[in-house]
N, CA, C and O atoms as a GROMACS GRO file, in nm:
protein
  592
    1UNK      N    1   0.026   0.737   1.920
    1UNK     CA    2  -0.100   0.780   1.858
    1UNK      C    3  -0.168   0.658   1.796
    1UNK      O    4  -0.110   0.596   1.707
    2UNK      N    5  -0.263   0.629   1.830
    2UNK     CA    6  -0.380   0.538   1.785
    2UNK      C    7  -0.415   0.541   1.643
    2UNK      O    8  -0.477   0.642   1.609
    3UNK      N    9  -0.382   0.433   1.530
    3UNK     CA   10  -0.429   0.488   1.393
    3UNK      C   11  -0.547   0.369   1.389
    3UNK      O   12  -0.550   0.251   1.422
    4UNK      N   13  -0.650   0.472   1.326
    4UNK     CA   14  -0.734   0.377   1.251
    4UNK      C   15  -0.804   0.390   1.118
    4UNK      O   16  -0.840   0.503   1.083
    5UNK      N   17  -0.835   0.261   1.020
    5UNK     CA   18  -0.870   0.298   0.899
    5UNK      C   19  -1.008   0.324   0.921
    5UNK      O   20  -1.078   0.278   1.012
    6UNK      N   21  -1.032   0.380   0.853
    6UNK     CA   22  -1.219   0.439   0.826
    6UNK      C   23  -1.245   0.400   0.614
    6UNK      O   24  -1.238   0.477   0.519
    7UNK      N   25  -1.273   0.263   0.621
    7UNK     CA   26  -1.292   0.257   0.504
    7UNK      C   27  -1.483   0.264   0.457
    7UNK      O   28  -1.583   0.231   0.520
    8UNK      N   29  -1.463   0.326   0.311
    8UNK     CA   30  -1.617   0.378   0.249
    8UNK      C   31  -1.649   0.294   0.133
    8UNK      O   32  -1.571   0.311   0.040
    9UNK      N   33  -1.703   0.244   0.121
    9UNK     CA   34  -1.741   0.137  -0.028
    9UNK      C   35  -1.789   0.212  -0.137
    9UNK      O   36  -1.735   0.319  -0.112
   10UNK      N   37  -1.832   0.223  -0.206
   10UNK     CA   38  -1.943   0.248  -0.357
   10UNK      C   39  -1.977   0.335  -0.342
   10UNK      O   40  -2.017   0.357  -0.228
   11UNK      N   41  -1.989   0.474  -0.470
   11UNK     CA   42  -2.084   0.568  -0.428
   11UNK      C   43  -2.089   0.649  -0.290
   11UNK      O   44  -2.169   0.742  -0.283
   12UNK      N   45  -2.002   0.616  -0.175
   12UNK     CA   46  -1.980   0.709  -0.044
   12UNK      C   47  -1.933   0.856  -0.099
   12UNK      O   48  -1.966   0.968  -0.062
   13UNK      N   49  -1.836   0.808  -0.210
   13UNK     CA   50  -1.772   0.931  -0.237
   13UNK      C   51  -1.888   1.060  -0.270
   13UNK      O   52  -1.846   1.176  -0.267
   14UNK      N   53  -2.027   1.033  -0.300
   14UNK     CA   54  -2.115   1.117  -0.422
   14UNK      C   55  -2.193   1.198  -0.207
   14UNK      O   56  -2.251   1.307  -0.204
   15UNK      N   57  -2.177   1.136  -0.105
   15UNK     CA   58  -2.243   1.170  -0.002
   15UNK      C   59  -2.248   1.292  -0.042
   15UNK      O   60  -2.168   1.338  -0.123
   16UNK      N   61  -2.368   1.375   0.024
   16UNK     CA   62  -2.374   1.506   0.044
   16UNK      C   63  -2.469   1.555  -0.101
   16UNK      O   64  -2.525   1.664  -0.111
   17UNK      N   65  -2.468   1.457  -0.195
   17UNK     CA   66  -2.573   1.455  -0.283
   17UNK      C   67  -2.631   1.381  -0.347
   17UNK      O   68  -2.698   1.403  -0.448
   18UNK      N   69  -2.596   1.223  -0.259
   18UNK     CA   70  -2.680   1.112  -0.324
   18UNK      C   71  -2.782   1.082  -0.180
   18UNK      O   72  -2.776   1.078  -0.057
   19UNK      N   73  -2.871   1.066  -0.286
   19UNK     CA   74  -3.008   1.071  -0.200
   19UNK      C   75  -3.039   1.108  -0.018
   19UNK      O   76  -3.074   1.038   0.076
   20UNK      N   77  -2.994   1.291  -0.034
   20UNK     CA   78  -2.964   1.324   0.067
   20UNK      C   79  -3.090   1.306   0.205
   20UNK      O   80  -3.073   1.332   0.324
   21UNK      N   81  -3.217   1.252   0.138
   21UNK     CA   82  -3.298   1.171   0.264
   21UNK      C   83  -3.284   1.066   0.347
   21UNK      O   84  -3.328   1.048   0.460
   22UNK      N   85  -3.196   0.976   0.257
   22UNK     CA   86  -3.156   0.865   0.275
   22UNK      C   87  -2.984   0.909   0.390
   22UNK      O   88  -2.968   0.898   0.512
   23UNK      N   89  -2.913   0.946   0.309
   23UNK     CA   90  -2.772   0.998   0.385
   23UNK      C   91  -2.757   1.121   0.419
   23UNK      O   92  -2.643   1.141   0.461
   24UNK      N   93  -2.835   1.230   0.417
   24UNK     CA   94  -2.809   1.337   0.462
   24UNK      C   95  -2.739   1.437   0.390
   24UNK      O   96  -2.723   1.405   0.272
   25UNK      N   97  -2.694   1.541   0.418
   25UNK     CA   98  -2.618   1.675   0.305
   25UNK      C   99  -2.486   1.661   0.331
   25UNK      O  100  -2.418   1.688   0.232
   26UNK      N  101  -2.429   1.632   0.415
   26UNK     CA  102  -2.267   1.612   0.464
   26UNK      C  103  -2.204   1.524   0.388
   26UNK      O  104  -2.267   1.418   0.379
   27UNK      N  105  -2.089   1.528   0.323
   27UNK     CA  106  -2.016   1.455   0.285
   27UNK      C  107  -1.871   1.424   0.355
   27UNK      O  108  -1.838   1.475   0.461
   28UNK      N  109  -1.773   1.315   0.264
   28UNK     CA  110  -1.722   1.261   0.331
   28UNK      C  111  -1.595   1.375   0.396
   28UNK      O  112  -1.502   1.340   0.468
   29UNK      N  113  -1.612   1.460   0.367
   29UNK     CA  114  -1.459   1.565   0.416
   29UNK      C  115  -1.524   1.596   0.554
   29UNK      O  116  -1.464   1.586   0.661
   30UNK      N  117  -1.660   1.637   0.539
   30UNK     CA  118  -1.736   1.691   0.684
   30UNK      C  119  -1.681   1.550   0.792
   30UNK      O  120  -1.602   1.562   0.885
   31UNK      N  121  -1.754   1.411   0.745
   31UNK     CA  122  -1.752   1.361   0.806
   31UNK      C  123  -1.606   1.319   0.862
   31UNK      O  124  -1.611   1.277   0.978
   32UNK      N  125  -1.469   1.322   0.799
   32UNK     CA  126  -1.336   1.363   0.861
   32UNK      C  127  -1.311   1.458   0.967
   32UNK      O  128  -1.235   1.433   1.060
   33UNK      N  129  -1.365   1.551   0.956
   33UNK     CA  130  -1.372   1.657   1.062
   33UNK      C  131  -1.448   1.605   1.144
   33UNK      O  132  -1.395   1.611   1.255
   34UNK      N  133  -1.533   1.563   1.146
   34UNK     CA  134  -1.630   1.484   1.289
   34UNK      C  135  -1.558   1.409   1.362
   34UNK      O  136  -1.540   1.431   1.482
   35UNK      N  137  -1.495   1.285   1.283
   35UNK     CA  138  -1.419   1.190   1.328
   35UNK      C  139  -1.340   1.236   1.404
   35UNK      O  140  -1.346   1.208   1.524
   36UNK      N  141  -1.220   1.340   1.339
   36UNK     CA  142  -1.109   1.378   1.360
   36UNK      C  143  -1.109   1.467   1.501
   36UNK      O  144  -1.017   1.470   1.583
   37UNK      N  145  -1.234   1.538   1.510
   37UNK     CA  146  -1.297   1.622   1.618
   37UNK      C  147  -1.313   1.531   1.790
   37UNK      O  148  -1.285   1.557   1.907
   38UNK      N  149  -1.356   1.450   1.736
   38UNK     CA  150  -1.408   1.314   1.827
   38UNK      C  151  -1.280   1.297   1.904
   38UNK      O  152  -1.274   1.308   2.026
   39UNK      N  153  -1.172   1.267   1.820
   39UNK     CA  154  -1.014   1.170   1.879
   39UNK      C  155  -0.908   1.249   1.804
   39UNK      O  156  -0.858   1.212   1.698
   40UNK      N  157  -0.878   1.358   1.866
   40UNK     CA  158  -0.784   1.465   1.839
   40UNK      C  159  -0.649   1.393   1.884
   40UNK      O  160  -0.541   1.434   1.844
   41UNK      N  161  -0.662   1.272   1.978
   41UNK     CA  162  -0.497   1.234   1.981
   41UNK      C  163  -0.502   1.093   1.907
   41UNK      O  164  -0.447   0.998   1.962
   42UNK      N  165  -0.580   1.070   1.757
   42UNK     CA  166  -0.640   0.915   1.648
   42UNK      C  167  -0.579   1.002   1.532
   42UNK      O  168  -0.587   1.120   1.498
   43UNK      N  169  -0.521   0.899   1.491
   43UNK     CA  170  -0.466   0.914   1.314
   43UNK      C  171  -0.608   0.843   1.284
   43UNK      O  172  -0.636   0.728   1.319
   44UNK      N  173  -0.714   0.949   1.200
   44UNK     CA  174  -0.790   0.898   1.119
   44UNK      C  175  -0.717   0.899   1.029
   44UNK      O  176  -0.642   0.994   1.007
   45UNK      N  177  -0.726   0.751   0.928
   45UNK     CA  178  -0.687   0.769   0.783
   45UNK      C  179  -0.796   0.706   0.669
   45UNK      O  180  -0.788   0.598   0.611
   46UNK      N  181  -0.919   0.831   0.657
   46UNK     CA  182  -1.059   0.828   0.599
   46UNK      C  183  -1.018   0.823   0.426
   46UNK      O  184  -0.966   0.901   0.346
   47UNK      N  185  -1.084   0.657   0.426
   47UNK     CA  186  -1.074   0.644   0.269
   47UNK      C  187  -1.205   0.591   0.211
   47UNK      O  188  -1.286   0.526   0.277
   48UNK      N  189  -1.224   0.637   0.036
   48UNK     CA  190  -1.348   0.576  -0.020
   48UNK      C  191  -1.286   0.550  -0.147
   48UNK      O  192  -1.212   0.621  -0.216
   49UNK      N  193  -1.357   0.367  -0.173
   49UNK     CA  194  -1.297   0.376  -0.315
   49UNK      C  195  -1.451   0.322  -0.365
   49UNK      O  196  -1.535   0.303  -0.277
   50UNK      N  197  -1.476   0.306  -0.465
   50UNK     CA  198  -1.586   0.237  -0.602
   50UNK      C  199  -1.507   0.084  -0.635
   50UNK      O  200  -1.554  -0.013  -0.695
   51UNK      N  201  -1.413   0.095  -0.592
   51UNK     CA  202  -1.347  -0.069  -0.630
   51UNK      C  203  -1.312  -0.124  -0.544
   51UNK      O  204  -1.238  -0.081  -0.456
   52UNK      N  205  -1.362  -0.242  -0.554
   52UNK     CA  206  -1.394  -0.349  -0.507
   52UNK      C  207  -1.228  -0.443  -0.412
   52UNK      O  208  -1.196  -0.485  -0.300
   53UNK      N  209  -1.167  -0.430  -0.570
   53UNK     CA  210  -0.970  -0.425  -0.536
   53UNK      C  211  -0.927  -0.347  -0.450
   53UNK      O  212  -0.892  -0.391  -0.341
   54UNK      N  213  -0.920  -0.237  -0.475
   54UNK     CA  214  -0.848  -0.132  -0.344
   54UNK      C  215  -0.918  -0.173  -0.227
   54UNK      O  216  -0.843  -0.228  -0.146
   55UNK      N  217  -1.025  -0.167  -0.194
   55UNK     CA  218  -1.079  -0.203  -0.074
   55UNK      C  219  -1.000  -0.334  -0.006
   55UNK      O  220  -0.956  -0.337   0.109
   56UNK      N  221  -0.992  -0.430  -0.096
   56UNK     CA  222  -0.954  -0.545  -0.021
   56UNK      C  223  -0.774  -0.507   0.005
   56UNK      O  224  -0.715  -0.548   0.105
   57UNK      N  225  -0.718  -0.438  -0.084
   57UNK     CA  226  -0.639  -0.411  -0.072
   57UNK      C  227  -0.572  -0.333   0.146
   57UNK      O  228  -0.512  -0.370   0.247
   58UNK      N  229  -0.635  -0.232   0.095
   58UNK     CA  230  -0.665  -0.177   0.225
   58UNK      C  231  -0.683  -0.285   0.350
   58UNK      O  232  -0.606  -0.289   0.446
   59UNK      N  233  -0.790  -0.364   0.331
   59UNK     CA  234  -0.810  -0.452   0.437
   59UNK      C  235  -0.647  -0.534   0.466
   59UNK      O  236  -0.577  -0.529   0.567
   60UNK      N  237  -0.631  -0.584   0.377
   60UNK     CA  238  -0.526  -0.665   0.385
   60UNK      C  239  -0.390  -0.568   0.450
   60UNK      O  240  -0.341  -0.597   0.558
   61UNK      N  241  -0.350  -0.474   0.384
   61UNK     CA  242  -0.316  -0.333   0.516
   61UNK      C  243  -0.345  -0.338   0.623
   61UNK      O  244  -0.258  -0.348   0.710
   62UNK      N  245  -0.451  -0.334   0.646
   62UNK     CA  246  -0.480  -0.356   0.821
   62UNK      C  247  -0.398  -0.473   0.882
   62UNK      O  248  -0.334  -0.473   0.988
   63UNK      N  249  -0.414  -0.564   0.800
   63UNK     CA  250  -0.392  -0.691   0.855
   63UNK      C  251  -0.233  -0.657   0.911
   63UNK      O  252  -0.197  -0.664   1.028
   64UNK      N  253  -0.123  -0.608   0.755
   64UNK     CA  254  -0.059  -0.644   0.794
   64UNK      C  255   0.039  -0.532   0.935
   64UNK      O  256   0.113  -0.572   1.025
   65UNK      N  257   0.012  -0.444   0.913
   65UNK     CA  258  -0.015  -0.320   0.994
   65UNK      C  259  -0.056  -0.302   1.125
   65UNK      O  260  -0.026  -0.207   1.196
   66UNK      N  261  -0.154  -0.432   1.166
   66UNK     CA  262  -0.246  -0.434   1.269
   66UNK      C  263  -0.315  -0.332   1.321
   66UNK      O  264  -0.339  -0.321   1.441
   67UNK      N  265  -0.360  -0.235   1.211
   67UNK     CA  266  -0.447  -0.113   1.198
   67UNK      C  267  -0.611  -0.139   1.225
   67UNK      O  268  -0.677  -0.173   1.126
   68UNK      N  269  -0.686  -0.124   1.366
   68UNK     CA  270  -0.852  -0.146   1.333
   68UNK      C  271  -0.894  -0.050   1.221
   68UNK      O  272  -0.848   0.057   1.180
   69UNK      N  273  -1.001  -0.128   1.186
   69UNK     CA  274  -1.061  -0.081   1.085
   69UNK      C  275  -1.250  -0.014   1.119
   69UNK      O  276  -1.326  -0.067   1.200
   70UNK      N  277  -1.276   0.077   1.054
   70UNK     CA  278  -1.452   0.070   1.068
   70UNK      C  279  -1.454   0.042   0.937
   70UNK      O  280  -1.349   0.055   0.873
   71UNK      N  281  -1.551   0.005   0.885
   71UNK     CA  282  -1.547  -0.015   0.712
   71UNK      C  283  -1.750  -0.001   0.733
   71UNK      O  284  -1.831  -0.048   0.813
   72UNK      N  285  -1.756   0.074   0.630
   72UNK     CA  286  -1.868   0.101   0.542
   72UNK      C  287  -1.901   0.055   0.406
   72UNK      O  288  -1.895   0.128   0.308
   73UNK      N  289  -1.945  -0.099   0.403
   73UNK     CA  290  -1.882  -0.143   0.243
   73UNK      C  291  -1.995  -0.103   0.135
   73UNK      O  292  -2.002  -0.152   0.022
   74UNK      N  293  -2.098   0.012   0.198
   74UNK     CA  294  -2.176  -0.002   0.091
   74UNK      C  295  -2.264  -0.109   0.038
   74UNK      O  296  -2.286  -0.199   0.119
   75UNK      N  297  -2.331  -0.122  -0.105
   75UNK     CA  298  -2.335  -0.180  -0.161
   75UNK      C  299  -2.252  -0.338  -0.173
   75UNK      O  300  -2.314  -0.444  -0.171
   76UNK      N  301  -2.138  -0.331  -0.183
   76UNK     CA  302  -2.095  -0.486  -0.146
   76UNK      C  303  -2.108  -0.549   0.025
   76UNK      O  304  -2.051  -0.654   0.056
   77UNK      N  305  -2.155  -0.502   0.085
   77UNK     CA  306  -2.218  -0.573   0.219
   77UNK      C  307  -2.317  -0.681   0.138
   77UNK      O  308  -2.318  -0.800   0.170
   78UNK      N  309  -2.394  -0.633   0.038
   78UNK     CA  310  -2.486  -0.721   0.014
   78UNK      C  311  -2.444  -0.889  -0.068
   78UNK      O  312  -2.524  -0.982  -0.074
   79UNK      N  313  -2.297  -0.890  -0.124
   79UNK     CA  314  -2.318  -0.982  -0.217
   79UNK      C  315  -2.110  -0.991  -0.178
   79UNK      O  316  -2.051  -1.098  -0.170
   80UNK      N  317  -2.062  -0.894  -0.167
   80UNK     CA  318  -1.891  -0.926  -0.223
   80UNK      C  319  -1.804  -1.034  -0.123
   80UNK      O  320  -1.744  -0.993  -0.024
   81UNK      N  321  -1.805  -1.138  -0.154
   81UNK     CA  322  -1.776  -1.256  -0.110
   81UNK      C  323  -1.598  -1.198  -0.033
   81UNK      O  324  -1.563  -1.187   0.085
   82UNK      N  325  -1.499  -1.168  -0.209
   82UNK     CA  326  -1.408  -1.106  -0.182
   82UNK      C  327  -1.386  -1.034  -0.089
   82UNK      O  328  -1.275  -1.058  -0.042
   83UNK      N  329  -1.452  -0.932  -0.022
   83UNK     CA  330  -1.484  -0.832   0.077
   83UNK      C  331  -1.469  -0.863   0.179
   83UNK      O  332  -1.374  -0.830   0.250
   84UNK      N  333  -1.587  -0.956   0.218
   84UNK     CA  334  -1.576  -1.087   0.325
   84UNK      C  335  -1.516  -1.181   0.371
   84UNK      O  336  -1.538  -1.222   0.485
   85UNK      N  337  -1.431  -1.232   0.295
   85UNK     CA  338  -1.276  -1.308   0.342
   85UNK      C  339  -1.166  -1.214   0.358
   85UNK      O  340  -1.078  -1.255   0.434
   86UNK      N  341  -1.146  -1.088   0.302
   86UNK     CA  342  -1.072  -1.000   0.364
   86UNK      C  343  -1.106  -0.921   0.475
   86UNK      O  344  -1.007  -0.858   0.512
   87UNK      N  345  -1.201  -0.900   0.540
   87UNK     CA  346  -1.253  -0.863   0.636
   87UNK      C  347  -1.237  -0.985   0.723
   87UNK      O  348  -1.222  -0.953   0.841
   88UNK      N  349  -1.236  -1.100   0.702
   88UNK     CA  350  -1.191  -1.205   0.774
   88UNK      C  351  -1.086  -1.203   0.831
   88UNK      O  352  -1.078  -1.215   0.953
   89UNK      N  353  -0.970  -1.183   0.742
   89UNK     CA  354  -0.835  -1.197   0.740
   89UNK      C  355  -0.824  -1.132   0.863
   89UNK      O  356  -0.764  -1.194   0.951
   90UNK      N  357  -0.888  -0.971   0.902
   90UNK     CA  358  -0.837  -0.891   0.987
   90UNK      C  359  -0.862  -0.896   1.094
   90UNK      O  360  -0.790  -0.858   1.186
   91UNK      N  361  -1.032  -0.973   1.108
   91UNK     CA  362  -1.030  -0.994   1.263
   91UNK      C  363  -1.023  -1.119   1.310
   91UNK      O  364  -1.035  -1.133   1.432
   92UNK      N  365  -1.000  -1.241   1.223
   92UNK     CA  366  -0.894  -1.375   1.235
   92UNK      C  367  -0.756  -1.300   1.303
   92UNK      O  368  -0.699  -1.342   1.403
   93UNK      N  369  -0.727  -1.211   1.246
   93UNK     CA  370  -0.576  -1.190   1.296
   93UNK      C  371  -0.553  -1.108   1.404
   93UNK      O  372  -0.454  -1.043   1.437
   94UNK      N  373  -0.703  -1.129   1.475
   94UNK     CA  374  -0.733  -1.017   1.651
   94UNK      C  375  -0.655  -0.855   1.589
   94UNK      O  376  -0.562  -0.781   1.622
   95UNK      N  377  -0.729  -0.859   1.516
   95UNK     CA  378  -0.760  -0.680   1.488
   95UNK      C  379  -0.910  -0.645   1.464
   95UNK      O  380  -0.971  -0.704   1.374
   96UNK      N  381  -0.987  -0.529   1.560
   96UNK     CA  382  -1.094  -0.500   1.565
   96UNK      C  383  -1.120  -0.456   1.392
   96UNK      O  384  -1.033  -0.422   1.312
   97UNK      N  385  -1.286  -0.472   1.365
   97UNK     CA  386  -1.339  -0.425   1.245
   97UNK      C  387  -1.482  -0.437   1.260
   97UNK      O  388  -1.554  -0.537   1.263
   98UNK      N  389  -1.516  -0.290   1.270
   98UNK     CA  390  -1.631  -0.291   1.301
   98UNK      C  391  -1.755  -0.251   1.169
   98UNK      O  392  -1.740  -0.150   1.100
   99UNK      N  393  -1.803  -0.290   1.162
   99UNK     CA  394  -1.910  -0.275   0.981
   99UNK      C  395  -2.053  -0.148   1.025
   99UNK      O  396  -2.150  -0.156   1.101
  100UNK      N  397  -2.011  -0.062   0.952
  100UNK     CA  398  -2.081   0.074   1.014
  100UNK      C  399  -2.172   0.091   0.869
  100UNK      O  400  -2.139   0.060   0.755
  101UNK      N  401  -2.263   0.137   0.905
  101UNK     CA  402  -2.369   0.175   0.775
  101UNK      C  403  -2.449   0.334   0.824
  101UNK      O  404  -2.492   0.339   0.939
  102UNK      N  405  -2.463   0.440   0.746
  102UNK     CA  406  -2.538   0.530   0.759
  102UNK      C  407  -2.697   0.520   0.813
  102UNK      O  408  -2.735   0.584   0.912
  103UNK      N  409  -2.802   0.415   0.723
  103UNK     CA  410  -2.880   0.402   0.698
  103UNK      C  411  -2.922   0.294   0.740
  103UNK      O  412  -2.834   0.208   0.742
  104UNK      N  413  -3.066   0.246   0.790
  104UNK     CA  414  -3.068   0.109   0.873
  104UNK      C  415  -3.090   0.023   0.768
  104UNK      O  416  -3.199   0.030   0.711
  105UNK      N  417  -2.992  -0.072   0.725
  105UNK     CA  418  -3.029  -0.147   0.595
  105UNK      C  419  -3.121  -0.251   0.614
  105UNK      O  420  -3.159  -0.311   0.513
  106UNK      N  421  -3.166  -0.284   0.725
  106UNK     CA  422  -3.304  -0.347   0.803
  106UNK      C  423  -3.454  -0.277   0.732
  106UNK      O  424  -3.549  -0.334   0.679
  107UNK      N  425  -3.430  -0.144   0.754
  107UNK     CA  426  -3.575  -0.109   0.674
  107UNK      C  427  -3.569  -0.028   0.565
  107UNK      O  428  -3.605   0.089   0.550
  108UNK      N  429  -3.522  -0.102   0.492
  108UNK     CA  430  -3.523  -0.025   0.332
  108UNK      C  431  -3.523  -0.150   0.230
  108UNK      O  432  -3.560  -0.261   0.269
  109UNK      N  433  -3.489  -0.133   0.123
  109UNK     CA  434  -3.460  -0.259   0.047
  109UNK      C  435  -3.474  -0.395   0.085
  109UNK      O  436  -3.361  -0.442   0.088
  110UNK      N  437  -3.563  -0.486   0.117
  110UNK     CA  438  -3.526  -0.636   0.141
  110UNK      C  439  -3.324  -0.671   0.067
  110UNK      O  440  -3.223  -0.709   0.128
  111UNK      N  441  -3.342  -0.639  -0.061
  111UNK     CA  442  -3.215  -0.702  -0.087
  111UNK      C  443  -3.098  -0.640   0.010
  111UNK      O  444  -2.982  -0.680  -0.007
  112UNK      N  445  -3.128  -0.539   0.115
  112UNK     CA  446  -3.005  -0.479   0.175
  112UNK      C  447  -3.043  -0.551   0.324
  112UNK      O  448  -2.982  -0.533   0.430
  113UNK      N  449  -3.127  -0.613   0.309
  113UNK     CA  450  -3.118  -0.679   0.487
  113UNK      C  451  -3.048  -0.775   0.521
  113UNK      O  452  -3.067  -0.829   0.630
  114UNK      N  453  -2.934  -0.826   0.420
  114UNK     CA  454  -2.800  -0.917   0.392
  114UNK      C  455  -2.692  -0.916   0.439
  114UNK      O  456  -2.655  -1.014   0.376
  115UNK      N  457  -2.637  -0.899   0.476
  115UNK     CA  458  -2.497  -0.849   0.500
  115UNK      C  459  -2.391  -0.996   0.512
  115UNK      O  460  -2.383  -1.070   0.611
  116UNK      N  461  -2.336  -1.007   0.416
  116UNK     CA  462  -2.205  -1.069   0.420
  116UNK      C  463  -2.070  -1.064   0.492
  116UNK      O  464  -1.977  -1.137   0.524
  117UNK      N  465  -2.109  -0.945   0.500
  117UNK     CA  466  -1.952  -0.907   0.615
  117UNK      C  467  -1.986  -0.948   0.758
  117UNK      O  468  -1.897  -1.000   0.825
  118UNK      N  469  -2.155  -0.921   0.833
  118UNK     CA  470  -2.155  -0.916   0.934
  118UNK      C  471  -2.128  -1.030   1.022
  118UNK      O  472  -2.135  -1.023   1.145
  119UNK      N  473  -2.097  -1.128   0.962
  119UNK     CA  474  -2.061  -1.234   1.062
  119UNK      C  475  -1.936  -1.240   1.077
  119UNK      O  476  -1.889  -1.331   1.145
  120UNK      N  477  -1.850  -1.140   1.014
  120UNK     CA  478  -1.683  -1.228   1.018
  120UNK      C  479  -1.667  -1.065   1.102
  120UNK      O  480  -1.553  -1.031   1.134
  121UNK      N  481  -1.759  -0.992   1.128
  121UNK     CA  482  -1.682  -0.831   1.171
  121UNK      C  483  -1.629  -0.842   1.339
  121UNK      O  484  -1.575  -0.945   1.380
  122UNK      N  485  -1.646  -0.757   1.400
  122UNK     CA  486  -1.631  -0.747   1.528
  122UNK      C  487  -1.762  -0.674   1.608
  122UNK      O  488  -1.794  -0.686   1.726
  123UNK      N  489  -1.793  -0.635   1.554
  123UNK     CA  490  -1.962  -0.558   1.578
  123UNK      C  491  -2.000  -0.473   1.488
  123UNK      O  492  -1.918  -0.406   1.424
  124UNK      N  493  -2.127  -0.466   1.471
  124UNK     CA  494  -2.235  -0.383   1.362
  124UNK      C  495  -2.268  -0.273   1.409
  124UNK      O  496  -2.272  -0.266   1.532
  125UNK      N  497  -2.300  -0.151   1.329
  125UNK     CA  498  -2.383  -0.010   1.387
  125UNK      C  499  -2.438   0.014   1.285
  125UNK      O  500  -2.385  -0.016   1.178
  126UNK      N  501  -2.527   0.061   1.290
  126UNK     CA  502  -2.651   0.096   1.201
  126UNK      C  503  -2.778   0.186   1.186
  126UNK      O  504  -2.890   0.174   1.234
  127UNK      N  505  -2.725   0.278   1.105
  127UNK     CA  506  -2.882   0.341   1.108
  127UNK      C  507  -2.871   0.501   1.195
  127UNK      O  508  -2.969   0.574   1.215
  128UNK      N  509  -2.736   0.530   1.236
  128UNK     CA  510  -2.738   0.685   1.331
  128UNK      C  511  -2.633   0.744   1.251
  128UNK      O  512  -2.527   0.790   1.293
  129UNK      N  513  -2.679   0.739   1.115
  129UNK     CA  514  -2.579   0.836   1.017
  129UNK      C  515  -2.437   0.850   1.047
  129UNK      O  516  -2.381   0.744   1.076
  130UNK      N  517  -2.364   0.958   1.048
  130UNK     CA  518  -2.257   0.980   1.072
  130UNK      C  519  -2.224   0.922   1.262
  130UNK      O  520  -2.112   0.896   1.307
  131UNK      N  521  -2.325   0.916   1.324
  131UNK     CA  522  -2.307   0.894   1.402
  131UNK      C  523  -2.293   0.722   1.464
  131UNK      O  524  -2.266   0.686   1.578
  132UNK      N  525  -2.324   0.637   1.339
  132UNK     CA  526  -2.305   0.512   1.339
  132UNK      C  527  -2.105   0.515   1.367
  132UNK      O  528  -2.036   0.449   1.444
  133UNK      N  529  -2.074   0.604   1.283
  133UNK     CA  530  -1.878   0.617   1.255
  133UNK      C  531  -1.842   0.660   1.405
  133UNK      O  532  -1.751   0.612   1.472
  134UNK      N  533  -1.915   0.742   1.438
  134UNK     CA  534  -1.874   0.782   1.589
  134UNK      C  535  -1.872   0.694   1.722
  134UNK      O  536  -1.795   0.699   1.817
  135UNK      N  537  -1.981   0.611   1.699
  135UNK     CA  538  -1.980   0.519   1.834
  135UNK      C  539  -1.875   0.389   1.788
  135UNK      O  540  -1.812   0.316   1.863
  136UNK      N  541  -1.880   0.388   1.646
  136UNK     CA  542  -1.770   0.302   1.636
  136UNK      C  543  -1.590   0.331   1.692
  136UNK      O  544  -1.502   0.268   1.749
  137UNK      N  545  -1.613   0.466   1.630
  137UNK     CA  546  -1.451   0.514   1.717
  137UNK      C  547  -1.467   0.503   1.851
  137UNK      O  548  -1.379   0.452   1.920
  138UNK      N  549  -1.560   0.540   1.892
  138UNK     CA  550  -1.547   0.551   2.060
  138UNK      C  551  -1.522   0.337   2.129
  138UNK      O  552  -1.459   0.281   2.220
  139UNK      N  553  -1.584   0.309   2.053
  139UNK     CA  554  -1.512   0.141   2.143
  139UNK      C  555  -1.410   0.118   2.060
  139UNK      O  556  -1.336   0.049   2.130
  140UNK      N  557  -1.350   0.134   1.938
  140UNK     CA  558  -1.176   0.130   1.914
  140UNK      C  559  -1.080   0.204   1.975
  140UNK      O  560  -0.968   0.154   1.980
  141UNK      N  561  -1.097   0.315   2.025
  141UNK     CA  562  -1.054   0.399   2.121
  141UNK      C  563  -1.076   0.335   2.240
  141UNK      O  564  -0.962   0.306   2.276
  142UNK      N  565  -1.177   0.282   2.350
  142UNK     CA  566  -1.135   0.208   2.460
  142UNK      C  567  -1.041   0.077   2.458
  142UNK      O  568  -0.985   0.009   2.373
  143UNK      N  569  -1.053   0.080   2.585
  143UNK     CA  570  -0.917  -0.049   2.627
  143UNK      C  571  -1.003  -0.143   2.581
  143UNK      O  572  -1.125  -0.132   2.574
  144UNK      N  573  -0.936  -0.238   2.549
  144UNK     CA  574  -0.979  -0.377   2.494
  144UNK      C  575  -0.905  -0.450   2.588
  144UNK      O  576  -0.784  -0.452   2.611
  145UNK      N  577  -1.024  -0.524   2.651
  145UNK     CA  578  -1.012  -0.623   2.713
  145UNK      C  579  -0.928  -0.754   2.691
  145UNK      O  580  -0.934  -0.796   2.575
  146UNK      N  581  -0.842  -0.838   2.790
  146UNK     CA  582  -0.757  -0.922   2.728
  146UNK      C  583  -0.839  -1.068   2.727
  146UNK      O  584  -0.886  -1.097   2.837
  147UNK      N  585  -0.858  -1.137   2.650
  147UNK     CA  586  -0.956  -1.232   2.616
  147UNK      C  587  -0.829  -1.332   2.693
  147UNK      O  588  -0.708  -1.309   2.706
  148UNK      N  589  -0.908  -1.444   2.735
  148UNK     CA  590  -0.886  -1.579   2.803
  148UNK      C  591  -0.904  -1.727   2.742
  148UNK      O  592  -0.882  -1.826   2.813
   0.00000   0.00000   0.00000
């Protein structure tokens, strides 16, 4: 069985009633069942923390685990350095990690058109809500090609 982490940054936890124009009414249990719906033979193991520590914590899990990751960092996409060298760690160490966002952080906020993580990830999705998490499972779930 295929495990993968599904990590949530800041405030993910409040989904389903923080600024449901912006993210929609579903929160994160719905969005487990989506996932889980998607890859019925995938250990989702769907986590959200507000700290900054556990997160890296987690990452560093992957690492040692060799668990892919999707990660949603929220709010620290924009600035958490920390975040970003642990997100390093994992796909330095040829484990997929793909940086998924609800919302297109391209057209909202100038300060969210940043992303710190996105250069060390494995690919970006953006902007198709819950469905950003979905196309991400679907290429951790295909074969991965053997690089040369």
């Amino acid at each position: 069985m295929t495990h993968i982490l599904v990590l949530n940054g800041p405030n993910l936890g409040r989904l389903g009633s923080r600024e449901p124009e912006v993210y929609g009414h579903a929160d994160l249990a719905d969005l487990r069942a989506v996932l889980c719906a998607d890859a019925p033979s995938a250990e989702i193991d769907l986590r959200q923390s507000d700290d900054e520590s556990e997160l890296i914590g987690w990452l560093h899990e992957a690492v040692d685990q060799r668990v892919p990751v999707i990660l949603n960092p929220a709010a620290f996409t924009h600035y958490s350095y920390a975040l970003r060298d642990a997100a390093a760690l994992v796909t330095t160490a040829g484990v997929p990690l793909i940086e998924v966002h609800i919302s297109n952080p391209h057209s909202r906020e100038s300060f969210r058109h940043t992303s710190v993580i996105s250069a060390v990830a494995t690919g970006v999705i953006a902007g198709f809500g819950f469905d950003s998490y979905r196309l991400a499972l679907v290429q951790l779930l295909r074969p991965m090609p053997a690089l040369e």
